[in-house]
C-alpha positions as CSV (number, residue, x, y, z in Angstrom):
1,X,8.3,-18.5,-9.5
2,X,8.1,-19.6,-5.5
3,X,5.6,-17.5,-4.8
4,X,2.9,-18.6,-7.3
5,X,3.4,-22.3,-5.7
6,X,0.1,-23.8,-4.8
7,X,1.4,-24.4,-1.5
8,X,2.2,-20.1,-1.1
9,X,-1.5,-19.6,-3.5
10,X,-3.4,-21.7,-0.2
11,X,-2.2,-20.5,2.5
12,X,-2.6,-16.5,1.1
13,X,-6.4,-17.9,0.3
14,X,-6.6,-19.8,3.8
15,X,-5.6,-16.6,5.3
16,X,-7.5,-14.6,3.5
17,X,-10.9,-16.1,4.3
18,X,-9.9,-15.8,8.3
19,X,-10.1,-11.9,7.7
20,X,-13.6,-12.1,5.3
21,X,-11.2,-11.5,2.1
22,X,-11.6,-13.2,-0.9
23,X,-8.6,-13.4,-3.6
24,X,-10.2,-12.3,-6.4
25,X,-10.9,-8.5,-4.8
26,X,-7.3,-8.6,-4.3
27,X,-6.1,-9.3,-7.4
28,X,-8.3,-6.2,-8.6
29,X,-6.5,-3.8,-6.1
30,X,-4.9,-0.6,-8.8
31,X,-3.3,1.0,-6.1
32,X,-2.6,-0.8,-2.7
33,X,-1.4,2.1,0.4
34,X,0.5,0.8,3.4
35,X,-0.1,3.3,6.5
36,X,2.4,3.6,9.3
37,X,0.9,4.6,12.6
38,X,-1.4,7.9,11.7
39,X,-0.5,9.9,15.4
40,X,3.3,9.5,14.1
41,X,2.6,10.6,11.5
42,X,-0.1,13.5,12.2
43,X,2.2,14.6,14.6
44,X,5.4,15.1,11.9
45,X,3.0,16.4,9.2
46,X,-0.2,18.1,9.9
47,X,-1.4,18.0,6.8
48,X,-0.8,14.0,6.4
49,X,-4.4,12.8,6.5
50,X,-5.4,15.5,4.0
51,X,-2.8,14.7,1.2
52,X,-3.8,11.2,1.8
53,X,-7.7,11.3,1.6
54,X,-6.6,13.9,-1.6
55,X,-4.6,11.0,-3.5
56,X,-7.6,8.5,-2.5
57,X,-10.1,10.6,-4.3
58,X,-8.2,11.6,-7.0
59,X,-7.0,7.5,-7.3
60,X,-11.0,6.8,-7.4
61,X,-11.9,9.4,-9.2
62,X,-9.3,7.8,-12.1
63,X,-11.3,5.2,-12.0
64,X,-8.9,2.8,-9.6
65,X,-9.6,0.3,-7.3
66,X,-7.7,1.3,-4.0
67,X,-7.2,-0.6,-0.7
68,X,-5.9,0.5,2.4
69,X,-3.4,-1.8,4.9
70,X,-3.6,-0.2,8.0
71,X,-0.4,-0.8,10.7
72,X,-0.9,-3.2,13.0
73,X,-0.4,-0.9,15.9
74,X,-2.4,1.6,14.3
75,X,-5.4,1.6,17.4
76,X,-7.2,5.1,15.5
77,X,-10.4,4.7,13.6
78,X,-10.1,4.1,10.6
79,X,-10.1,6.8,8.1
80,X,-13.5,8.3,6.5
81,X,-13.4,6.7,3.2
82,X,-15.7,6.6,0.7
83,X,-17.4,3.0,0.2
84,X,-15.3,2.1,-2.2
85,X,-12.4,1.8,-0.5
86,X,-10.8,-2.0,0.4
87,X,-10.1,-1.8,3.8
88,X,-7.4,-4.4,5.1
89,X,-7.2,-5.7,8.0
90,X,-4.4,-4.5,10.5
91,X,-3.4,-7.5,11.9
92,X,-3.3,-9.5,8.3
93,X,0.6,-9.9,7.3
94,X,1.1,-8.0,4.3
95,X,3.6,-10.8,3.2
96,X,0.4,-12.6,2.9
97,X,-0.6,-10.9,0.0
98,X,2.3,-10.1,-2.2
99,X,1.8,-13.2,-4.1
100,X,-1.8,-12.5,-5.1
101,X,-1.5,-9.3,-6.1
102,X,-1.5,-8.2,-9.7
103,X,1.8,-7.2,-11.7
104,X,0.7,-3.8,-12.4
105,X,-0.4,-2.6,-9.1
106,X,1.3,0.2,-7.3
107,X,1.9,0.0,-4.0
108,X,1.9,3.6,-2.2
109,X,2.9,4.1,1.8
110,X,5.3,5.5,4.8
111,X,8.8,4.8,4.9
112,X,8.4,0.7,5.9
113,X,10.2,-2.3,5.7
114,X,7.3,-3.3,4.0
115,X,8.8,-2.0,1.1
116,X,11.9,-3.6,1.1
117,X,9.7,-6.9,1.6
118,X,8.1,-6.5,-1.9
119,X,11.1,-5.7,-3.6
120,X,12.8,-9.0,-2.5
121,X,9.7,-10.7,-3.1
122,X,8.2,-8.7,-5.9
123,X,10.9,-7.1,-7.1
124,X,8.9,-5.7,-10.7
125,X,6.1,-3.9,-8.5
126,X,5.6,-0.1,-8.6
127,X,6.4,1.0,-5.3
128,X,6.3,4.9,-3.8
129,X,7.1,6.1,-0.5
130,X,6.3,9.2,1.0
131,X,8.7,11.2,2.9
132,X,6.2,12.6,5.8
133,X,9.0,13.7,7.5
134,X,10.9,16.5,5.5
135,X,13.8,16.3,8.6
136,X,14.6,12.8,8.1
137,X,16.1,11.7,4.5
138,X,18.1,8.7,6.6
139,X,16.7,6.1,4.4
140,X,16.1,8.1,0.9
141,X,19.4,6.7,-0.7
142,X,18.8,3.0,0.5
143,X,15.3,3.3,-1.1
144,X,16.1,4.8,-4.1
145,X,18.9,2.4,-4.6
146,X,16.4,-1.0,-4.5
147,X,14.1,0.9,-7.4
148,X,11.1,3.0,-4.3
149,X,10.7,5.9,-5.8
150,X,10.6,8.6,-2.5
151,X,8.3,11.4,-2.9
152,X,7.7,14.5,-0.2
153,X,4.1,14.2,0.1
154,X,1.0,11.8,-1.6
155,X,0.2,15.0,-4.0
156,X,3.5,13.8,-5.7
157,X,2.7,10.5,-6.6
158,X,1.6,10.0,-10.2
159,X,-1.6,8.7,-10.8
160,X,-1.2,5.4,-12.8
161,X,-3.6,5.3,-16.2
162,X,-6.1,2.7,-16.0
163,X,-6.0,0.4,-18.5
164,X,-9.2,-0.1,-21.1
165,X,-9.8,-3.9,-20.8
């Protein structure tokens, strides 16, 4: 597998310590959410940020470790999250990660190419997409086809169990 190299495993943990991240709180990341730019999407669905914050606590209260990788030209504050919340940094490449995340996490977001990164990369990886914009289904079939399951709002995204270890 390329991307457990040790070449691909340094440069993720070189990277990793520019932004004050260390691997290991990575590789316990349940449920990893990838946020497009929150004024798009605020302005196409007014109830965005409270569907999202709903799916965080209801993720936490699961017991679930959840991170959040904000879009790089996201400029809004971030959002108020409870503590335990993983904030990642906007400006890290998400490709950066893929390879140190663990098999069973579910990645969670906006329509992004993101998405279609991981499945090329990761192709095994729980992946949902939400559709913010009810208008627009331009991209539905495309997801669906490479295995991103498209739901209409963060309240439809199942709540993975978390496994006794």
């Amino acid at each position: 597998d390329w991307l457990k190299t040790q070449f691909l495993q340094e440069l993720s943990a070189k990277f990793l310590e520019l932004f004050n991240l260390k691997v290991e709180s990575l590789k316990k990341i349940d449920i990893l959410i990838f946020l497009d730019v929150r004024k798009d999407m605020n302005s196409v669905n007014k109830n965005y940020e409270e569907q999202l914050v709903a799916f965080i606590l209801k993720s936490l209260n699961n017991d679930l470790q959840v991170a959040i990788k904000h879009h790089p030209r996201d400029s809004q504050k971030d959002l108020s999250l409870p503590i335990d919340v993983l904030s990642i940094e906007r400006s890290l490449p998400a490709e950066l990660i893929l390879n140190i995340l663990a098999k069973n996490i579910m990645l969670v977001g906006d329509f992004s190419t993101v998405f279609m990164d991981v499945k090329l990369m990761r192709p095994s990886i729980n992946c949902q997409v939400v559709q913010t914009n009810p208008a627009d289904t331009s991209f539905n079939q495309l997801f669906e086809d490479n295995d991103i399951n498209v739901r209409k709002s963060y309240l439809d995204i199942l709540i993975p169990v978390k496994k006794i270890k």
